[in-house]
N, C-alpha and C positions, 0 to 999 in steps of 0.2 A: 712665341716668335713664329714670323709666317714660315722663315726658311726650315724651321724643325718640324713641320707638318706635313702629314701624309704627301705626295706628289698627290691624289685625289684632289685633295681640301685646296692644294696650291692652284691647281689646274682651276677647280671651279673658281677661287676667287680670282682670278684672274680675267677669268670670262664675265661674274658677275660687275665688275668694275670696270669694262667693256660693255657693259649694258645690256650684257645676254641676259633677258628674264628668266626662261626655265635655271640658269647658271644659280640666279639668284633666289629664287624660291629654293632650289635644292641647296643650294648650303645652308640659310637659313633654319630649313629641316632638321641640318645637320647640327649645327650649331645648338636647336633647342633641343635635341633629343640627347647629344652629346655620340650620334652616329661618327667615326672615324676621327674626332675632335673633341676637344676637352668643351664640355657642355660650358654655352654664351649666350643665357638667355635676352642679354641686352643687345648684346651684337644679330640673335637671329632676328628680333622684334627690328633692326632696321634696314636687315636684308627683305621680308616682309616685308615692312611698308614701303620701299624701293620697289617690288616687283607690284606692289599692290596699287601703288600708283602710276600703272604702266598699264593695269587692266586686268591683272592676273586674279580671277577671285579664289583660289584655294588659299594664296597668300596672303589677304585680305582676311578670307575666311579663320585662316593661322593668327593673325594677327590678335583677331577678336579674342580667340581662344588663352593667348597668354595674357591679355587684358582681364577677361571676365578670371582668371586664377589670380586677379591680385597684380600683375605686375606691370609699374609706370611703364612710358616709354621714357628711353634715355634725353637726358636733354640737348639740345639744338647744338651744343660747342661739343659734344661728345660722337655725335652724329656726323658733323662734318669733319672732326678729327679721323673718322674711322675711315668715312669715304672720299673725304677729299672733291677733288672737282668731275663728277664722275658724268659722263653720257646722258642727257634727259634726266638729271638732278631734280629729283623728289618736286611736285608741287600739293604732293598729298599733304593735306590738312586734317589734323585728328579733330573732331569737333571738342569742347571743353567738358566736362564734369569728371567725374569717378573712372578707374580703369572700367569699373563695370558697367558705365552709359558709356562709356566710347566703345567698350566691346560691344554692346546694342546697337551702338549707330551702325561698326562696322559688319555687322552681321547682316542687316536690314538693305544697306545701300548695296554689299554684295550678295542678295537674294534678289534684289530686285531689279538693279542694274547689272549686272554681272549673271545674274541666274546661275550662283554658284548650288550646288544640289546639298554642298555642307553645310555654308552659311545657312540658308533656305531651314534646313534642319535644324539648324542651331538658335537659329530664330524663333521659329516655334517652340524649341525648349524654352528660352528666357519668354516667349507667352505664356505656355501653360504654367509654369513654375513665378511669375511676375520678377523675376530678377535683371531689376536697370531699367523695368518698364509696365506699365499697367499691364496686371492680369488680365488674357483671354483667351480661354479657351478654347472657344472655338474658332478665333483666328487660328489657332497654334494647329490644331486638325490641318485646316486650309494649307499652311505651310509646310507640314508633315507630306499632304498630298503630294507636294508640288515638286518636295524633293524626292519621296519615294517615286513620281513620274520619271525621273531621271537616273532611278536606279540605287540612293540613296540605301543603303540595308536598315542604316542605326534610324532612318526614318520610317523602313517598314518596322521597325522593331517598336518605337513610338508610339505608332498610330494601335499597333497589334494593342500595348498599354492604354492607350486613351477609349479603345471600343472595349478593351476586355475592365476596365473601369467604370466605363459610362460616363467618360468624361470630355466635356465638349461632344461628346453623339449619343445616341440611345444605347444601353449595352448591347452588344451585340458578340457572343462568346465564338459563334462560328468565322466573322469577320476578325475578329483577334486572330485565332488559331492562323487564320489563312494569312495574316499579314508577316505574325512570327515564323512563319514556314519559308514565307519570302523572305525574308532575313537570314535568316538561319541557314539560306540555300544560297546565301552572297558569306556564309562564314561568321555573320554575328553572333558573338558570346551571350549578350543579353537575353539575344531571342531563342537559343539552344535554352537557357536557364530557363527562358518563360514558358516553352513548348513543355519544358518537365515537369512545372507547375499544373498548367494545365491540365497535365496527362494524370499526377499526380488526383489533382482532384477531378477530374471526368467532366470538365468546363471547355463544350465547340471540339470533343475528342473523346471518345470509350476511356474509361479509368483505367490505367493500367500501369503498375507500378514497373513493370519489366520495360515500358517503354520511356518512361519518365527518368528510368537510371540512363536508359541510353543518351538521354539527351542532354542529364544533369553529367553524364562522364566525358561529353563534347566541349563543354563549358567549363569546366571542370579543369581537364587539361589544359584548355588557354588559360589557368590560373583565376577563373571567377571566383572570389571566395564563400558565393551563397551556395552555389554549384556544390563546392569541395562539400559542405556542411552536410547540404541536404544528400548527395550522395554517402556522407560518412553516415547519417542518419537508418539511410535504406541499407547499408552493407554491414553495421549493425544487426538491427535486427533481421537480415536475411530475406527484404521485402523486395520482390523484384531483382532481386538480384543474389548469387550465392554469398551464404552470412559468410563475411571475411573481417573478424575484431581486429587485425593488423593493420590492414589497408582500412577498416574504418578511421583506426586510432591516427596513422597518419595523412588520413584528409580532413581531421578535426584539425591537428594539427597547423596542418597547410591555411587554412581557414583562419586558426586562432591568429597564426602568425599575421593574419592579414586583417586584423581586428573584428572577428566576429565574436561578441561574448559571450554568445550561446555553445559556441567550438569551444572557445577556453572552457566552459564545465560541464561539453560531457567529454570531453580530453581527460576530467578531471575523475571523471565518472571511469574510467577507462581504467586511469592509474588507481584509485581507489580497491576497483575486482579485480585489477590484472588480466584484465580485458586486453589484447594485442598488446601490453606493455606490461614489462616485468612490474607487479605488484609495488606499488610504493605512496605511501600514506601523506608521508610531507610535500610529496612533488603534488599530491589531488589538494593537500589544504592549500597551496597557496596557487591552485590553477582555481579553486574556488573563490580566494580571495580574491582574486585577480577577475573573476566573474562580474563577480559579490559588488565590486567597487566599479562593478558597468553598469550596474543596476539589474542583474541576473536574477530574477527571483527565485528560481532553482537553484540556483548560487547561492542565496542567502542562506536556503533550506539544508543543505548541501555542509557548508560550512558550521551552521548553526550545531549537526549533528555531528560534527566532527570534533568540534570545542565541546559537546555536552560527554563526549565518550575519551574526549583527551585522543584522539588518532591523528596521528600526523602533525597535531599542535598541541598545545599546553592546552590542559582542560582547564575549562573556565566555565562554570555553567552558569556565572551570571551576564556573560559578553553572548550564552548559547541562547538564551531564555530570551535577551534584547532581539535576538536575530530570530529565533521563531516566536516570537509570542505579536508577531506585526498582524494585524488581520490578513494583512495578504499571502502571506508566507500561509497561516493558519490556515487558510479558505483553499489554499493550493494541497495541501497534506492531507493523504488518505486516511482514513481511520488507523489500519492496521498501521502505517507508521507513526503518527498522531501515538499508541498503543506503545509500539516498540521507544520510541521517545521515551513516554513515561517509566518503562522499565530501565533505561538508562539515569533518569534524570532519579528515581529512585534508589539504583545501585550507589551514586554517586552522594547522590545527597540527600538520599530518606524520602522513605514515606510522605511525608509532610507536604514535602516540594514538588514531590510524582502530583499527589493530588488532583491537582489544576488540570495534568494533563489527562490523566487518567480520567478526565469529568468533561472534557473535551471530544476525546474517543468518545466516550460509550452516549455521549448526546449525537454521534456522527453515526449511532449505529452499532459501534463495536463489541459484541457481543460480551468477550471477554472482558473487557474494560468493565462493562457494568457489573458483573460479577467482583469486580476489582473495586470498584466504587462501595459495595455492597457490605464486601469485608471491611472496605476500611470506616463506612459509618458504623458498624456493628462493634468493632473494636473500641470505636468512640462513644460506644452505649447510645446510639442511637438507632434503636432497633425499626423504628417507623419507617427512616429513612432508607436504612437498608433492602425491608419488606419491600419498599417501592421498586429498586434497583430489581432485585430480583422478578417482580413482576414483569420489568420491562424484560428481561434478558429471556424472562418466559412467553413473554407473549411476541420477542423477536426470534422463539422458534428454537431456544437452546432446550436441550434433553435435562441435562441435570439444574438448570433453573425450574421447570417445570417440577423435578421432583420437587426441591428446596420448596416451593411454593407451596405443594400441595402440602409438605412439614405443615407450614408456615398454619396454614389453615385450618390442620387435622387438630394441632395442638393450641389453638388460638394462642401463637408467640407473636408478638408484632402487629398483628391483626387482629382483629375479629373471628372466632372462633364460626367456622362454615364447615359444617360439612356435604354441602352441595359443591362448593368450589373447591374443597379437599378430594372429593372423589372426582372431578371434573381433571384437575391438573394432575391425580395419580394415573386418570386413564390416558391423560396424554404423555406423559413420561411413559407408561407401560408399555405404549403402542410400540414407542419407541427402542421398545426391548431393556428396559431398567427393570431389573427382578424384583429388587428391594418393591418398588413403585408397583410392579404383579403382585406383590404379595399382598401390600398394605390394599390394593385396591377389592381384592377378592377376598379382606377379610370384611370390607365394608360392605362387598355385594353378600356375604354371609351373615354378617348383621346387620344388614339393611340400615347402615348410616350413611346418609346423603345421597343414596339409590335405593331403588326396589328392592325386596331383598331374595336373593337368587341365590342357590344351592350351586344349581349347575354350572352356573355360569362364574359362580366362585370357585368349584374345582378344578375350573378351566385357566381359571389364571394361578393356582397352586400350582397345576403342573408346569404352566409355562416356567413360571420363576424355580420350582422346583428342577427342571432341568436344566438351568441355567446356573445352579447351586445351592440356589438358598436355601438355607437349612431350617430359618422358620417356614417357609413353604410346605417344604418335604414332611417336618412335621404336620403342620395341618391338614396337609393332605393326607396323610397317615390316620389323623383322627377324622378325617370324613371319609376312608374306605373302612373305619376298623367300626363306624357308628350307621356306615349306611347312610351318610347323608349327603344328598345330591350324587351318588353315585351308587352302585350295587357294593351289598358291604363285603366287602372283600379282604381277609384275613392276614391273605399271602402278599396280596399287594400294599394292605398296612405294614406288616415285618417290614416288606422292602423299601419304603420311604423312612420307619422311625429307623432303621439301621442306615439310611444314607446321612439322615440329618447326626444318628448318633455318633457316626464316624469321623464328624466333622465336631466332635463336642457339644452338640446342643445338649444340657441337661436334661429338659423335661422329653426327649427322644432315646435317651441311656434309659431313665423310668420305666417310661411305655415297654420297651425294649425286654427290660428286666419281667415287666409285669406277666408280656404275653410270652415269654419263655417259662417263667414260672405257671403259667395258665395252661399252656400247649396250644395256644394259639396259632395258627400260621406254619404251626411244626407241631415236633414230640416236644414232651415236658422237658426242661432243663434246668436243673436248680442249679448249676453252677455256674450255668451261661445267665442264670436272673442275678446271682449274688454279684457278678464280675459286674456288672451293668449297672445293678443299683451302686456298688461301690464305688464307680467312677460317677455318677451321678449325686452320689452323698460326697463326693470329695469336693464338688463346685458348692455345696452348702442347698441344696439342694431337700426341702423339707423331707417332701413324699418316700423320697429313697431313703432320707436316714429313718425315716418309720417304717419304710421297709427293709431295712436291713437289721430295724431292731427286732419285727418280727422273724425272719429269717434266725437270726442268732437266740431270740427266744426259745422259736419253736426247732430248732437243730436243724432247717432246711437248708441241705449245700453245703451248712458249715457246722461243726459238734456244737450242742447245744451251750452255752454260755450267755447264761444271766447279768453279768456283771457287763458285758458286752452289750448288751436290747438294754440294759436302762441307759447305756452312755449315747448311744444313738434315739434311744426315746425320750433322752432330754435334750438333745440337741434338735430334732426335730418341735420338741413342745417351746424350746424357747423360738421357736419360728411362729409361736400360735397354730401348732398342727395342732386341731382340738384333740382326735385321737391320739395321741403320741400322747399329750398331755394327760387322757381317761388313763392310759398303760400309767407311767411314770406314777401316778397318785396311786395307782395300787400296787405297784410295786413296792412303794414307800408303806402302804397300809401294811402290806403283807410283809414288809421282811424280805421280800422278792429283789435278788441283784443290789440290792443295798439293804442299809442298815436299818431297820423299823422304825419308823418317825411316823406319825400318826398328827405331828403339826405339818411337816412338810405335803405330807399326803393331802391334808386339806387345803392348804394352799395349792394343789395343781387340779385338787378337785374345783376348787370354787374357778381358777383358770377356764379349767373343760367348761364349765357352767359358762362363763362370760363369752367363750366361742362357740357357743349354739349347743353343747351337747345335755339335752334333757336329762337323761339320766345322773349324770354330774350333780346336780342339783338337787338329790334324794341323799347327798353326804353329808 
């Protein structure tokens, strides 16, 4: 009712009904915006064409505006119900068709008669855009002009668009900048957003993310919701501006609320880390979902990995697989998460089903993956397959592929037996500082398989892996200082590598150990420091030590002599095929020696000795 209205709203319509125009443009105002008055979008549409046909072009210009949104005007018995018999009564004629050509018409007639600077503007938008009237571009420039002559901002802000485009004029990025600047200096939100772009990417302006915030937090504030996005983006990750996850989180927010889908998931992305928002899985699945069903393809990716890990939703890995197995989704995913996938998609539902993904990664690259692909053809007895996987992860520059390879080749498993390409992949593991891969490599520059064959340059890589630990190393190099080869023979410095490898268990370094303590090698003689040494060497089965400790306990060295002792270790050694062990044991048995006199058992260890090389055996 009118008497329940502001005295403002009373006052104007009282003037407007009196035939004040300003009276009636501004209630109309009032009316569509719902300023001081319960919003009348049909009652402002004929307070507007009342002023509009009196001359007024803003009102005209208004008029257009709630037309092109879609909305009739009221009809002729509701019109004059409202005004009655009022001052200079309407002879404004709306021309016929759709709200959206009569919005054109009045756009056009108040650009051109009127020289309204909005209409003018607005008119050019339905050019460039062809809405209610043939596409043209470069009219639409033209009328840009004409309103930005008049001070127009949203026309400098326009035109800033059609040159930083190249649309309707040649591009022109420096004529952009300057037009959005003139915008932006009459208050334009659009053109604050587009100055940030630009700055953003260094297009008619030096790149500069520090000024690009400033401009995106201008726009921003007036509620722009690209602004809020791209600002939450930069504050984020801390680009241009100090990183604040809270105020990111709530200017995605702010954005999401105003439908940007890309805001809805990284909003989503926010709650998922606990990024500016307390940690929470179900609020990021369904800001995903809510992405996802915008057509979000981060969204999809997003979701996808939250149904495969069950976080925040019911796991479902055949609703996750539909969502990531789309090429676009896939073509979007990094290796490493492509990788991390498969390990979920694994936990959850095996091997089997990892597969696919895991053949995905490691074709994208993934190091790991291929090794991962590697196992699982090897597991399925397909050793070709695997060899190949590993080649790849070798020649993408992993260390322990390159060892596995050089395996691959030393041993001819999988492959082709090489040893040019065995000692090729051991020297590039080894470079790499893989000890095992020093050692194997400097046993083949010592025998000369698949390289020249090099002494020194073999002791060179003993030590290396020898100081790294390895205990076949330390041994070999032991026996190339205790034999003089490729190095000066050196006694003291053999003791000190078979004692590092023996200390670590290697058998045949307890031996050595044992022998040149018994010998007085590298020191004084010690028979109890040989017996301790072969004994722990005879306890890993260990042939040479149990011959050596059967002579030790033969001959009472170290330990009181006992015969029954030397034949149980010199048949433990002869069932190893020690040929000597076996010469002892057959005459012990001839003799009566530590066992019982068997003269059949004796010839069978003699004819033994005989069959492992020992000449004299063979005079039994």
């Amino acid at each position: 009712m009118a008497d329940a209205e502001p005295s403002e709203i009373q006052k104007l319509r009282k003037e407007a009904k009196n035939g004040s125009i300003p009276a009636q443009y501004k209630l109309a105002w009032k009316l569509a915006n719902g300023d001081g008055v319960e919003a009348d979008v049909s009652e402002a549409m004929i307070w507007y064409q009342k002023a509009a046909a009196q001359g007024h072009g803003s009102a005209q210009n208004n008029l257009a505006v709630l037309l092109a949104r879609g909305n009739s005007m009221p009809e002729s018995g509701f019109m004059d119900r409202m005004l009655g018999k009022l001052p200079g009564k309407s002879k404004f004629v709306l021309p016929e068709g759709t709200p959206e050509q009569q919005a054109v018409a009045l756009y056009k007639a108040a650009a051109n008669e009127l020289k309204d600077a909005h209409a003018q503007c607005n008119y050019g938008y339905c050019l460039e855009t062809g809405r209610g009237v043939d596409k043209d571009v470069k009219e639409a420039v033209q009328w840009y002009e004409q309103s930005a002559g008049q001070g127009c901002a949203l026309a400098f802000n326009n035109l800033g668009v059609m040159y930083a485009n190249g649309t309707g004029v040649e591009r022109d990025d420096d004529r952009a900048v300057k037009y959005f600047k003139q915008a932006a200096d009459r208050n334009n939100t659009l053109a604050c957003f587009n100055m940030g772009v630009m700055c953003v990417h260094g297009r008619g302006v030096g790149k500069s993310e520090e000024a690009a915030a400033k401009w995106f937090e201008k726009a921003a504030g007036k509620g722009h919701a690209g602004a809020q996005f791209a600002l939450g983006l930069l504050m984020s990750a801390g680009t241009g501006v100090a990183q604040d996850d809270a105020e990111a989180a709530r200017l995605y927010r702010e954005a999401a609320n105003q439908g940007v889908p890309e805001a809805v998931n990284n909003l989503g992305v926010m709650y998922a880390e606990g990024r500016g928002v307390e940690q929470d899985s179900e609020e990021a699945a369904k800001l995903y979902q809510r992405a996802h069903d915008s057509g979000v393809d981060a969204a999809r990716q997003n979701l996808g990995r939250r149904m495969a890990l069950g976080d925040g939703v019911d796991c479902d890995m055949d609703a996750a697989q539909v969502l990531l197995e789309d090429p676009e989704s896939v073509r979007t995913l990094e290796p490493e998460e492509l990788f991390n996938l498969a390990k979920q998609v694994e936990e959850h539902n095996g091997v089997a089903e990892a597969a696919g993904w895991y053949d995905k990664a490691a074709r994208e690259g993934h190091v790991e993956s291929m090794l991962k692909m590697a196992s699982i053809y090897s597991e399925h007895g397909d050793g070709a397959a695997a060899a190949s996987w590993i080649q790849e992860a070798a020649q993408a520059g992993d260390d322990d592929a390159k060892f596995q390879l050089a395996k691959l080749f030393d041993e001819g498993q999988d492959v082709p037996k090489n040893d040019q390409e065995a000692a090729r992949w051991y020297l590039a593991s080894a470079e790499a500082g893989n000890a095992e891969a020093q050692f194997n490599y400097g046993t083949m520059l010592e025998n000369g398989d698949g390289v020249s064959r090099n002494l020194e340059q073999a002791v060179a890589w003993y030590l290396k892996a020898a100081e790294s630990g390895n205990s076949s190393a330390q041994f070999n190099l032991g026996l190339m200082y205790a034999a003089g080869r490729g190095v000066e023979r050196d006694d003291a410095e053999s003791l000190k590598w078979y004692q590092a490898a023996a200390e670590q268990g290697l058998a045949r370094a307890q031996c050595n150990l044992g022998s040149m303590a018994l010998q007085g090698r590298g020191g004084a003689t010690d028979e109890l420091a040989a017996l301790e040494w072969f004994e722990k060497a005879a306890a890993q089965g260990l042939a040479s030590s149990q011959y050596n400790l059967g002579e030790m306990y033969y001959k009472g060295r170290g330990v009181a002599r006992d015969e029954l002792e030397a034949a149980e270790y010199f048949r433990l050694a002869a069932e190893q095929d020690h040929p000597v062990a076996a010469v002892r044991l057959a005459t012990m048995y001839d003799e009566g020696i530590g066992v019982v006199k068997d003269y059949k058992e004796a010839a069978i260890w003699y004819k033994e000795a005989a069959r492992l090389g020992v000449a004299e055996a063979e005079l039994f």
